[in-house]
C-alpha positions as CSV (number, residue, x, y, z in Angstrom):
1,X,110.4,84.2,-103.4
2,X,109.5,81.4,-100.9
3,X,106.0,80.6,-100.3
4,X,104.2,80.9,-96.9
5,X,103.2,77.5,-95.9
6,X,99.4,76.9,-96.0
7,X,98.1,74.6,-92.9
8,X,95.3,72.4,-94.7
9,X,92.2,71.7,-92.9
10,X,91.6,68.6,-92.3
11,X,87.9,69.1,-91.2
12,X,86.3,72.3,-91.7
13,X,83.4,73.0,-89.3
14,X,80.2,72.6,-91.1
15,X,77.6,75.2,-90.6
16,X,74.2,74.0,-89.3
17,X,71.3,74.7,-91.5
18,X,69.2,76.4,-89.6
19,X,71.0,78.9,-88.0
20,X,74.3,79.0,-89.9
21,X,76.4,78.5,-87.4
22,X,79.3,75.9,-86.9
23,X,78.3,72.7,-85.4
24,X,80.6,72.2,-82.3
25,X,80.1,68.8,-80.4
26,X,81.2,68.4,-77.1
27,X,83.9,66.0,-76.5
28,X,83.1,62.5,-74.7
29,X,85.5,64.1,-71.2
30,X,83.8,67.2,-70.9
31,X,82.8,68.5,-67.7
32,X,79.4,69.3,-67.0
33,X,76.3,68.6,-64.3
34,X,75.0,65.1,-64.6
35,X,71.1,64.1,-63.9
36,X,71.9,63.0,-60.5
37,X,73.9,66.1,-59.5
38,X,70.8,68.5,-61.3
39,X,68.3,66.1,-59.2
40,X,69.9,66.5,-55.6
41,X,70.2,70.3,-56.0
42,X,66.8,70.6,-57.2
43,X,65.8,68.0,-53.9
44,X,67.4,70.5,-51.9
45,X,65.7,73.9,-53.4
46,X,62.8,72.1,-52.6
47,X,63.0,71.1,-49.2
48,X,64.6,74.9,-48.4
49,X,61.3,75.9,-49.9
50,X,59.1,73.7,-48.0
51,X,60.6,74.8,-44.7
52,X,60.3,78.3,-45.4
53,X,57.0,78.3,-46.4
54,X,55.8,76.7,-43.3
55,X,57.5,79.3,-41.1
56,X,55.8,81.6,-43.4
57,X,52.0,80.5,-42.6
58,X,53.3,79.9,-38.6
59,X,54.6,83.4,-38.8
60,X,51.0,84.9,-40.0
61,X,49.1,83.0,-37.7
62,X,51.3,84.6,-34.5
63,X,50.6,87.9,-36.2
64,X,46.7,87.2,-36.6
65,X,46.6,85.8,-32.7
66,X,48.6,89.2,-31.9
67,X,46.3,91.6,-33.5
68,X,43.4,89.2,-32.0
69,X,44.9,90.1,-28.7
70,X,45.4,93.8,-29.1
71,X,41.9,94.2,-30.6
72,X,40.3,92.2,-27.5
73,X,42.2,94.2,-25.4
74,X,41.1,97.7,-26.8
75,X,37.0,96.3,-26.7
76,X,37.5,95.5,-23.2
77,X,39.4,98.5,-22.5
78,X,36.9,101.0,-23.9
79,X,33.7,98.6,-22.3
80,X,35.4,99.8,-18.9
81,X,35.8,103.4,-19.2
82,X,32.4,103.5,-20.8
83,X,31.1,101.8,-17.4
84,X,33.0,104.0,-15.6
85,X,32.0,106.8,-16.9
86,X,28.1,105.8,-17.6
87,X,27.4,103.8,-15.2
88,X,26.1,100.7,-17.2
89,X,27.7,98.7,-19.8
90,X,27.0,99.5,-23.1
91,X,23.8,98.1,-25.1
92,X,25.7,97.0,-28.1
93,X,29.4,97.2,-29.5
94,X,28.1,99.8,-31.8
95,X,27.2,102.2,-28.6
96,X,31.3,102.5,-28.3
97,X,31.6,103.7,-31.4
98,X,29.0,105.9,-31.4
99,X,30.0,107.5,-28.1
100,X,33.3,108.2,-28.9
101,X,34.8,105.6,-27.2
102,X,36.7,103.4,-30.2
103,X,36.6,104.7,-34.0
104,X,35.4,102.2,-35.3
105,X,34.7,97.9,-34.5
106,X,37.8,96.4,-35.5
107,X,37.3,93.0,-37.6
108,X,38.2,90.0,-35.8
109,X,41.3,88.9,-37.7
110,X,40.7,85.4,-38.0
111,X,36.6,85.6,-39.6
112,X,37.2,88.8,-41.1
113,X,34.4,90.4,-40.2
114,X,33.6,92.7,-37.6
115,X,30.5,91.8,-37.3
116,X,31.4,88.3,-35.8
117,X,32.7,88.9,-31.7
118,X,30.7,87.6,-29.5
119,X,29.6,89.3,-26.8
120,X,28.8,88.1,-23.1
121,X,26.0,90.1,-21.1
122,X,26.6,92.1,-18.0
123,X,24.7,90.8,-15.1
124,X,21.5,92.4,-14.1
125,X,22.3,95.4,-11.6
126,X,20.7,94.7,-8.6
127,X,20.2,97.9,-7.6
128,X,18.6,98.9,-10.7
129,X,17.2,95.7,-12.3
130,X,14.6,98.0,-14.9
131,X,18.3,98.9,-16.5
132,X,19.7,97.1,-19.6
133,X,22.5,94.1,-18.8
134,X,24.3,95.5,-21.5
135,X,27.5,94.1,-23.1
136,X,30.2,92.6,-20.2
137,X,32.8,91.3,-22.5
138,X,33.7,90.4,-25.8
139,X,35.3,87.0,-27.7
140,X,36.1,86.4,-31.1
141,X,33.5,84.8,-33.2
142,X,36.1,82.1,-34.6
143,X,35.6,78.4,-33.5
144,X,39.3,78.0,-34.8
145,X,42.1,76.5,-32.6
146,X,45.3,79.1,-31.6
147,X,48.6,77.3,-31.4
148,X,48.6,76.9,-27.9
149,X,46.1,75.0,-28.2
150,X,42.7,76.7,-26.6
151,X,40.1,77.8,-28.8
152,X,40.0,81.9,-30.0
153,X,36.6,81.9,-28.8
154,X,37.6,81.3,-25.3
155,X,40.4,84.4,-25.3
């Protein structure tokens, strides 16, 4: 009966001691990322990010100045049908929402607070000058800068 030839092992793999497991090296011609190839993609994340977060904050500030918009537009809106149906302006911003005429002051987007708009006096009636001016017009409160370039208060 012939015997089955036996390969010997020339180098068995030793087993670490820690976790038991064979030790494999990797060979000097291995491919594999180098620092320089790990730092450029890392450059690069980084720049992507930068640019994305700045049209992040420009996209928020177009949506604050459009909601600053809208909510002048609905103040001035409702000041003019309460005129026109009253026949004065009203006293205060607070008479709108008491008559019916908006639910409820909407916060200026930009000091969050509704408390903040401005408001700009009606001139005196001439024909009744004993009658309240009364509230003309309303501006934001912010002393911010849009990105046109004028100030919020002057909208």
């Amino acid at each position: 009966m012939a015997r089955a030839a036996v390969n010997p092992v020339v180098n068995p793999p030793t087993n670490h001691p820690i976790t038991r497991s064979p030790n494999h090296q990797i060979p000097v011609g291995e491919p594999g990322f180098t620092m320089i190839e790990l730092l450029v993609v890392v450059s690069i994340i980084v720049i992507l990010a930068t640019m994305g977060m700045t049209q992040y904050r420009q996209s928020v500030i177009y949506a604050r100045e459009g909601v600053l918009k809208e909510d002048l537009f609905r103040l001035r809106d409702a000041i003019d049908q309460y005129y026109a149906d009253k026949g004065q302006y009203p006293s205060t911003l607070d008479a709108l929402v008491s008559d019916g005429y908006v639910r409820k002051i909407p916060d200026d987007p930009f000091t969050k607070s509704n408390s903040s708009w401005q408001t700009v006096p009606a001139e005196p009636d001439p024909n009744n000058p004993t009658a309240e001016a009364g509230v003309f017009d309303v501006k934001s409160g912010s002393d911010a800068t849009a990105l046109d370039g004028t100030k919020y208060a002057e909208w």
